[in-house]
TIBA-76269 format. One record per residue (C-alpha): residue number from 1; residue in one letter; x, y, z. Coordinates in Angstrom, 2 decimals. Layout:
<rs>
<num = NUM&residu = A&xx = X&yy = Y&zz = Z>
...
</rs>
This chain:
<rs>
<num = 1&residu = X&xx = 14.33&yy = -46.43&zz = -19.40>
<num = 2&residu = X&xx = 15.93&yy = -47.27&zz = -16.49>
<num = 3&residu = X&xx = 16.36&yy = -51.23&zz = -14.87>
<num = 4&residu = X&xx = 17.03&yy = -51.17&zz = -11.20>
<num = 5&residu = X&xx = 19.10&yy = -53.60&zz = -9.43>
<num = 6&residu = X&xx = 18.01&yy = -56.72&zz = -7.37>
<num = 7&residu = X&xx = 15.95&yy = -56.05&zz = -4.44>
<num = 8&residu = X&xx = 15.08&yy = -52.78&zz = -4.98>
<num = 9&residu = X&xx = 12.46&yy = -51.58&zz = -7.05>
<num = 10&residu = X&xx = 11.36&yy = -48.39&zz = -9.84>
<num = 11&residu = X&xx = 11.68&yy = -45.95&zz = -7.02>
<num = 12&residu = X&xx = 15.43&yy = -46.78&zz = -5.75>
<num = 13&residu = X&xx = 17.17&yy = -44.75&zz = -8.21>
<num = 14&residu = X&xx = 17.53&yy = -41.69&zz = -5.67>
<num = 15&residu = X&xx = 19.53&yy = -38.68&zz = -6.93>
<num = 16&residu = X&xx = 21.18&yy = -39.73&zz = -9.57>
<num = 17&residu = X&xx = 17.68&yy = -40.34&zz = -11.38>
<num = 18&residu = X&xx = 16.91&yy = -36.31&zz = -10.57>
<num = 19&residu = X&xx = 20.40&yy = -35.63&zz = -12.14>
<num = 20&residu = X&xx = 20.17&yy = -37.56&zz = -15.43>
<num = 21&residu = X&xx = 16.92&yy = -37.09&zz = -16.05>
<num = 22&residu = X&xx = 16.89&yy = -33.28&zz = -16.05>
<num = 23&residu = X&xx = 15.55&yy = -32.48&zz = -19.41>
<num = 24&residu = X&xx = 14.70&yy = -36.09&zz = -20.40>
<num = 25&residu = X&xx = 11.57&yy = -38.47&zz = -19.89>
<num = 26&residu = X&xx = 12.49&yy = -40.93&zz = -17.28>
<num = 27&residu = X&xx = 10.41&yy = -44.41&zz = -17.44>
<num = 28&residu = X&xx = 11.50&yy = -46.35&zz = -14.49>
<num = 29&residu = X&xx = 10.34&yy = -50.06&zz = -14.23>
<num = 30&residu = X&xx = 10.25&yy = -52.52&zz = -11.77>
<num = 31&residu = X&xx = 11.47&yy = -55.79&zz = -13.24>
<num = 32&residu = X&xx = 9.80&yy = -59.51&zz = -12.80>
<num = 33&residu = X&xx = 9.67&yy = -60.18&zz = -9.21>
<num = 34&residu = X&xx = 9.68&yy = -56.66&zz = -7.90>
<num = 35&residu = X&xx = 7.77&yy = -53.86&zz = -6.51>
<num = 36&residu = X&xx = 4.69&yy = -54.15&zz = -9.08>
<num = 37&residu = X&xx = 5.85&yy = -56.88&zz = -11.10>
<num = 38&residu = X&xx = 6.23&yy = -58.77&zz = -8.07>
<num = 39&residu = X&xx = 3.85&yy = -61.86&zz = -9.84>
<num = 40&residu = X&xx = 5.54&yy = -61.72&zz = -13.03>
<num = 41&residu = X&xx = 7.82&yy = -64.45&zz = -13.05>
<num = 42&residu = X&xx = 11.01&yy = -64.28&zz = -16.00>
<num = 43&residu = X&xx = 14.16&yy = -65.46&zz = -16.55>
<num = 44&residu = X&xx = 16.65&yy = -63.13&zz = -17.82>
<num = 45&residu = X&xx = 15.69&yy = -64.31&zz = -21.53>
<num = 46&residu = X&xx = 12.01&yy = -63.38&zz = -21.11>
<num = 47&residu = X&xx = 13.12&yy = -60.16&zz = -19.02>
<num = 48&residu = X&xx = 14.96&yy = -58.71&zz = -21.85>
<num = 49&residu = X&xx = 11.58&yy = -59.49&zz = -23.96>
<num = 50&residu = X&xx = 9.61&yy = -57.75&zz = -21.54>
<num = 51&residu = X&xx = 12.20&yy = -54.68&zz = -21.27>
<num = 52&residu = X&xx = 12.74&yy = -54.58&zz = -24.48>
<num = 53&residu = X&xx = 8.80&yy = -54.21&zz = -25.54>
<num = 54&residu = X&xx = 8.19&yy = -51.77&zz = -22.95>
<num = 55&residu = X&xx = 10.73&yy = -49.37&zz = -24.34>
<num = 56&residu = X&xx = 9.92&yy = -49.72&zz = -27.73>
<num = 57&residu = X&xx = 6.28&yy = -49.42&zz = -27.59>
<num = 58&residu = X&xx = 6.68&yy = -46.00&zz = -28.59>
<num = 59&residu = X&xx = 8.05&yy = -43.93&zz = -31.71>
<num = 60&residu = X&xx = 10.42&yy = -41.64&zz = -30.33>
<num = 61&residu = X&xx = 14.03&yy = -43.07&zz = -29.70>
<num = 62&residu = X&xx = 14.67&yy = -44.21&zz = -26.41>
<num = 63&residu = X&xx = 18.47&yy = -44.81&zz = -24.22>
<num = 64&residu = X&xx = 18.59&yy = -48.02&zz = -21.76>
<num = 65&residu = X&xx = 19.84&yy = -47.99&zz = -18.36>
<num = 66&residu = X&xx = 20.58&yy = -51.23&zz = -15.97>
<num = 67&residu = X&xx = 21.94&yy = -51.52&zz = -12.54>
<num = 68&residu = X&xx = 23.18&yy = -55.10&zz = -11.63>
<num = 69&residu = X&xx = 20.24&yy = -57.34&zz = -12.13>
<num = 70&residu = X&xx = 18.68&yy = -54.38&zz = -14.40>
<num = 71&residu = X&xx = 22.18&yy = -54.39&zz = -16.33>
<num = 72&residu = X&xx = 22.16&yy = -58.24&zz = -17.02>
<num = 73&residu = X&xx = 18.59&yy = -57.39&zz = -18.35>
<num = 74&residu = X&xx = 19.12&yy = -54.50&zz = -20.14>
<num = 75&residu = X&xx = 21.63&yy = -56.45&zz = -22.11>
<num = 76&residu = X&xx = 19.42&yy = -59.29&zz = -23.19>
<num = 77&residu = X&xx = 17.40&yy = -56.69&zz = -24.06>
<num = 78&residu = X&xx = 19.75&yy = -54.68&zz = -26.58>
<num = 79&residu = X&xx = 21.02&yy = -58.10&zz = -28.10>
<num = 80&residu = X&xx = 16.95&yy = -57.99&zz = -29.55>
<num = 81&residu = X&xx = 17.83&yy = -54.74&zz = -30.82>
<num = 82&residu = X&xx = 14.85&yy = -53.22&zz = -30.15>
<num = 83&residu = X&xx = 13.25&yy = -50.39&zz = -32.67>
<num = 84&residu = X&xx = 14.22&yy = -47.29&zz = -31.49>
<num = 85&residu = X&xx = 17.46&yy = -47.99&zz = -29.18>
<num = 86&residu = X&xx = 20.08&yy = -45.25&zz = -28.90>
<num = 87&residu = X&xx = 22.18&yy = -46.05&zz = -26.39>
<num = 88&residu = X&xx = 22.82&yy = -48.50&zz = -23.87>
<num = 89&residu = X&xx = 24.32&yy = -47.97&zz = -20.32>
<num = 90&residu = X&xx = 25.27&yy = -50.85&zz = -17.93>
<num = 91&residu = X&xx = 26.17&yy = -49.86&zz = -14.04>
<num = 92&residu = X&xx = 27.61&yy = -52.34&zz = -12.58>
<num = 93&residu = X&xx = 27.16&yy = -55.43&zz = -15.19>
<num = 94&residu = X&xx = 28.62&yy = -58.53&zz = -16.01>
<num = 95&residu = X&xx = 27.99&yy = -60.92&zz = -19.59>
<num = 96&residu = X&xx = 27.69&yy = -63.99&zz = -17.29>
<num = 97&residu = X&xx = 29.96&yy = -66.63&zz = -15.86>
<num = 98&residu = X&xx = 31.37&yy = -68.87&zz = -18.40>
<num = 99&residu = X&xx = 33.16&yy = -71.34&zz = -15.93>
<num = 100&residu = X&xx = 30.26&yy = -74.00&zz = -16.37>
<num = 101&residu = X&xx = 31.44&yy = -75.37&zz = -12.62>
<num = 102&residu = X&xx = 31.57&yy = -72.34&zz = -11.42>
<num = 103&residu = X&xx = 28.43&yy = -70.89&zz = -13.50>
<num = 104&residu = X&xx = 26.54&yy = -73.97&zz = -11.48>
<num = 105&residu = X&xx = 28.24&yy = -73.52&zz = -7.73>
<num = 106&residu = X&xx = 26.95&yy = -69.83&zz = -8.28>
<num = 107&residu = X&xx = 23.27&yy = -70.77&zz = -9.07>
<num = 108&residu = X&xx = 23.48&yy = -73.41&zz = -6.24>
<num = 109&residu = X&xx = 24.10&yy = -70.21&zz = -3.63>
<num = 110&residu = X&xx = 21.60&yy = -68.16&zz = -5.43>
<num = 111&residu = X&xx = 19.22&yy = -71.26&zz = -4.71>
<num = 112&residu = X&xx = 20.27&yy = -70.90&zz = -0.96>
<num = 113&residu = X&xx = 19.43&yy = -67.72&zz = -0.70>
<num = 114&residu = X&xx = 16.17&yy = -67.76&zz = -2.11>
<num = 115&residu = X&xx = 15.45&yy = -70.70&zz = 0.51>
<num = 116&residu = X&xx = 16.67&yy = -68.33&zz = 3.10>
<num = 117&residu = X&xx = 14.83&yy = -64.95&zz = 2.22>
<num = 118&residu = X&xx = 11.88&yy = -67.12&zz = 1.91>
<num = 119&residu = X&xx = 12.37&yy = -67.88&zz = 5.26>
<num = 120&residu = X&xx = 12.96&yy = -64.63&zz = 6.78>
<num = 121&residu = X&xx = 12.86&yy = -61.74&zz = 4.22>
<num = 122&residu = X&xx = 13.65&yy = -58.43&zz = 6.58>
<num = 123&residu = X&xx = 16.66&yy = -60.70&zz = 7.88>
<num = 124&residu = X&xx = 17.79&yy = -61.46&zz = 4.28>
<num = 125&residu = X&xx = 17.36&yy = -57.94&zz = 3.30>
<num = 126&residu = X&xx = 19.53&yy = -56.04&zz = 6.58>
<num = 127&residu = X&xx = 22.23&yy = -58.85&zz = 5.67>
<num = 128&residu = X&xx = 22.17&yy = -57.64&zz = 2.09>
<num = 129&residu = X&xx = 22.80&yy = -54.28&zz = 2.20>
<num = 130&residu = X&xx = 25.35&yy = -54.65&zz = 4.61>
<num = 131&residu = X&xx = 27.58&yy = -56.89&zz = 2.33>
<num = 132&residu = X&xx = 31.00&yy = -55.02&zz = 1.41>
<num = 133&residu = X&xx = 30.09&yy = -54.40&zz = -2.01>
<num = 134&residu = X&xx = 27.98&yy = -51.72&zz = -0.87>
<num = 135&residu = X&xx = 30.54&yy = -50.48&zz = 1.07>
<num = 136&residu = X&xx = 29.61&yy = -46.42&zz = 1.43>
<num = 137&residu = X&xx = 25.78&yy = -46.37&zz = 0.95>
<num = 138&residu = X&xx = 24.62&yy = -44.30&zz = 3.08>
<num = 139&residu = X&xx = 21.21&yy = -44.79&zz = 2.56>
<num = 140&residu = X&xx = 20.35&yy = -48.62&zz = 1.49>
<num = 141&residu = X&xx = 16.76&yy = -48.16&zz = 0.81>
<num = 142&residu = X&xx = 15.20&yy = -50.75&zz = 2.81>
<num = 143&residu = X&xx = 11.41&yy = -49.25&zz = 3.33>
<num = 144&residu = X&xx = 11.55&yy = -49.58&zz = -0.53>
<num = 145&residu = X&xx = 13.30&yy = -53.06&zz = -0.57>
<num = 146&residu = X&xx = 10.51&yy = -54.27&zz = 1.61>
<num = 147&residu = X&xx = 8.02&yy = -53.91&zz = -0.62>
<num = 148&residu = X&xx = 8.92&yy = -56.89&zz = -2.43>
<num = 149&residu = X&xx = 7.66&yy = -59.86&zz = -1.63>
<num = 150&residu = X&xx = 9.09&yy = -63.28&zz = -0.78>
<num = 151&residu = X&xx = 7.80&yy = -65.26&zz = -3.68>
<num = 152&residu = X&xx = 9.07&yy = -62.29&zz = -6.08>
<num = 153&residu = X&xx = 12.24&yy = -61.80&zz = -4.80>
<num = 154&residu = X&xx = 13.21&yy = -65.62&zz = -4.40>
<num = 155&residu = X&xx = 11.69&yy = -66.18&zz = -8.37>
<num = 156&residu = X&xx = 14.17&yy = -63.82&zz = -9.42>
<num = 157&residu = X&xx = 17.11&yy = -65.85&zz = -7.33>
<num = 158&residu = X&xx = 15.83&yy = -68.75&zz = -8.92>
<num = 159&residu = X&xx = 15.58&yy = -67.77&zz = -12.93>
<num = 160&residu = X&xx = 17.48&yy = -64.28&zz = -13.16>
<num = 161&residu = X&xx = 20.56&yy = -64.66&zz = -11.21>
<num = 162&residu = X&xx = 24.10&yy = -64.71&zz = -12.50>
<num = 163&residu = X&xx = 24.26&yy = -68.50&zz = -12.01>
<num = 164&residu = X&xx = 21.02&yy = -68.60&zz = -14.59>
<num = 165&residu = X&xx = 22.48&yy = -66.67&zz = -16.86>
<num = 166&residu = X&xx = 24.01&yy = -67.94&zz = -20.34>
<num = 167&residu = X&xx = 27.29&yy = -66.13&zz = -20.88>
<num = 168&residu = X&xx = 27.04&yy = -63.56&zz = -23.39>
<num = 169&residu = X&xx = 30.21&yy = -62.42&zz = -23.82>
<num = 170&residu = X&xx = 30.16&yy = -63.72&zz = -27.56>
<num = 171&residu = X&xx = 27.33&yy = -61.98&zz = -28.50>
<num = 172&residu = X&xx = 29.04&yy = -58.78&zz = -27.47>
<num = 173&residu = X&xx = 29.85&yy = -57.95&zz = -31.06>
<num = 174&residu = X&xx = 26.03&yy = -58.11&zz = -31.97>
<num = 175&residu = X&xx = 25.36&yy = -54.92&zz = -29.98>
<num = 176&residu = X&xx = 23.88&yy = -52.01&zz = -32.22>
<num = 177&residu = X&xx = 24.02&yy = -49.37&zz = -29.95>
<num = 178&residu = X&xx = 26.45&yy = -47.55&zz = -28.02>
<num = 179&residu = X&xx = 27.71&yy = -48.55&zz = -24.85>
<num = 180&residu = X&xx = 28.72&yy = -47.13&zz = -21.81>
<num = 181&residu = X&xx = 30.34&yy = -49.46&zz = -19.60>
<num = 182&residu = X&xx = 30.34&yy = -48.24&zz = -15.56>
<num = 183&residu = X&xx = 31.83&yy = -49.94&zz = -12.11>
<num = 184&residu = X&xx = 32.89&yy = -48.47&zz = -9.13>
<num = 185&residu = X&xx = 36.73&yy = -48.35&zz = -8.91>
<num = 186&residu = X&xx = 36.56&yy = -50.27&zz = -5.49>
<num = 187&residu = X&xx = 34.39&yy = -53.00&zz = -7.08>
<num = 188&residu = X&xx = 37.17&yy = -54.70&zz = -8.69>
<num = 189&residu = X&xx = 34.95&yy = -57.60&zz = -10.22>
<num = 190&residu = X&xx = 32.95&yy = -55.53&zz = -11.92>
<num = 191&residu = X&xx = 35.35&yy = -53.11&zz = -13.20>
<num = 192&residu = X&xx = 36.80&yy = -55.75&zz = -14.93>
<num = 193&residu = X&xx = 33.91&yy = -56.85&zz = -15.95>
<num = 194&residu = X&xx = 32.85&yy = -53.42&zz = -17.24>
<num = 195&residu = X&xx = 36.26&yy = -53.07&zz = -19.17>
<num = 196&residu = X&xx = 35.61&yy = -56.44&zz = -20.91>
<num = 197&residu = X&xx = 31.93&yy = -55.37&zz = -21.76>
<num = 198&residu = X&xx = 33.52&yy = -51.70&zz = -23.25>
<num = 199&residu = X&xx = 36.21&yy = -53.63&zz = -25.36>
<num = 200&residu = X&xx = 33.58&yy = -56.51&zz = -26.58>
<num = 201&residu = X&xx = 31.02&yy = -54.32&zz = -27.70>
<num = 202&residu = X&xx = 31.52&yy = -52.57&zz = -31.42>
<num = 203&residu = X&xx = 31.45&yy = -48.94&zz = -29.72>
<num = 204&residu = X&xx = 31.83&yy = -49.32&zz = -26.18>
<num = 205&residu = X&xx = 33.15&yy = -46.73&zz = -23.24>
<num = 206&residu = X&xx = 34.28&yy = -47.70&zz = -20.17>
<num = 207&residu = X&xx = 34.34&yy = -45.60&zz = -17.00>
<num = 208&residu = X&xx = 35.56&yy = -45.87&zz = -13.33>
<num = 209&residu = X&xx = 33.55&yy = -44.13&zz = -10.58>
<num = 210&residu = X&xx = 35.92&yy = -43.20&zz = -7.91>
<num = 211&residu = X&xx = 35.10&yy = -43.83&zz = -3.88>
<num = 212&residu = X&xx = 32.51&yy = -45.92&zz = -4.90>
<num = 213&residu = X&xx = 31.80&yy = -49.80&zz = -4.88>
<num = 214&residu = X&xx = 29.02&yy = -51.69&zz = -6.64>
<num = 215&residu = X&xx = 26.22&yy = -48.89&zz = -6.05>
<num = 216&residu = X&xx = 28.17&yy = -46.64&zz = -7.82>
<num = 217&residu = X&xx = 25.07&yy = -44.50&zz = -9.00>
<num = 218&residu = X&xx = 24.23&yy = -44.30&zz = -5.65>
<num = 219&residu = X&xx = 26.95&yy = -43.81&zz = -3.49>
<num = 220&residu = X&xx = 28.59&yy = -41.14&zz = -5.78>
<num = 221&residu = X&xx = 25.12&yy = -39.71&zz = -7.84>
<num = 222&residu = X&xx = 26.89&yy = -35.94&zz = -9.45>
<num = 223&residu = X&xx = 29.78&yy = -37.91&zz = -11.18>
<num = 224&residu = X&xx = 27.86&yy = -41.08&zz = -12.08>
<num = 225&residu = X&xx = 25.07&yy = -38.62&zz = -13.31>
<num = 226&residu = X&xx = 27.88&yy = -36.87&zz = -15.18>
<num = 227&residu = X&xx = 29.52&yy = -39.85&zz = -16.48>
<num = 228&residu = X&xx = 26.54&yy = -40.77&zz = -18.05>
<num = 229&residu = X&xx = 24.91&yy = -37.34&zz = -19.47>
<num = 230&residu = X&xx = 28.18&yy = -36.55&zz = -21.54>
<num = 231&residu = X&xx = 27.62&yy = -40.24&zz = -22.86>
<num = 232&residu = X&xx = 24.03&yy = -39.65&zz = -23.93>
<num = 233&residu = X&xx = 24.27&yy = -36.34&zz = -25.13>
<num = 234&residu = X&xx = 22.20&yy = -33.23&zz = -25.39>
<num = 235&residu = X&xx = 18.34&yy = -34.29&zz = -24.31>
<num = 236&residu = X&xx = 16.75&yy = -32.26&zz = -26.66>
</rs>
């Protein structure tokens, strides 16, 4: 099941989705405040609920995916450990601030800029994909990230952004499954961040994507794709 990142939506996963999923069910979701789940309103407590029901409404064993917001998710969603969870991979993630002053200075910008895409949402959305972290995507999706809507988008600010979230880097050790722990190299936050996840979590795996910043999956699909088949193993 795979989360996508903020602002986009189920259908932003590009080639990389083609690449991993060869051989595999994909079940791509858009998360509270997106695409079709646009009036579903959730903090990242409640999100992980949410993922974490979706995936396991089945029998058959099932593999997590998150990007950014969808990795912050994802996690909540593995700390329920959820019947049926394999594996867990985390593109570009973090396990929260855990400065409290700087946890609150952070949800006071994320408040700003839900007051500003409220405002003017195609503005907010050219000026996001053109900050440096996504640096080298060539294509930033924005017919898709226009789909969203205002309200949804700015809900998510509001309850689901890193300055909402509760650290959980003590909860690491809780983590059933196996992780896989991905940044790209030229997003030095997060590749520290991803090396702290790996080394947190009971079995965790770290990997660098190189030529890549934050969108790693995106700007480099083959070797992100790669990185994360060899982690999950033979499909059938």
């Amino acid at each position: 099941m795979l989360a996508h990142g903020f602002t986009q939506t189920a259908r932003s996963w590009g080639r990389f989705a083609t690449l991993v999923g060869a051989g595999r069910e994909l079940v791509r979701v858009d998360l509270p405040g997106h695409g079709g789940s646009s009036e579903v309103h959730a903090d990242l407590v409640r999100g992980g609920e949410l993922l974490a029901e979706a995936a396991s409404s089945g029998d058959a064993p099932f593999d997590l995916l998150g990007y950014s917001l969808g990795a912050r998710v994802a996690l909540h969603a593995a700390l329920l450990a959820p019947p049926g969870l394999r594996r867990l991979v985390l593109i570009g993630g973090t396990a929260g601030i855990e400065d409290p002053v700087r946890r609150e200075e952070r949800r006071r910008r994320d408040e700003a800029l839900a007051d500003e895409l409220e405002a003017d949402l195609d503005g907010f959305l050219t000026r996001w994909v053109a900050a440096p972290m996504f640096a080298g995507l060539r294509d930033p999706g924005l017919d898709e990230r226009r789909r969203n809507t205002e309200q949804g988008l700015a809900s998510s600010l509001r309850l689901a952004s890193t300055g909402c979230q509760e650290p959980l880097w003590g909860r690491l050790g809780e983590l059933r499954a196996p992780l896989l722990s991905i940044a790209g190299a030229d997003d030095v936050r997060f590749a520290l961040a991803a090396a702290r996840l790996a080394r947190g979590a009971p079995a965790g795996t770290f990997s660098l994507v190189p030529g890549a910043g934050h969108a790693a999956h995106l700007v480099q699909p083959e070797l992100s794709a790669l990185i994360v088949r060899r982690f999950l193993g033979d499909p059938r």
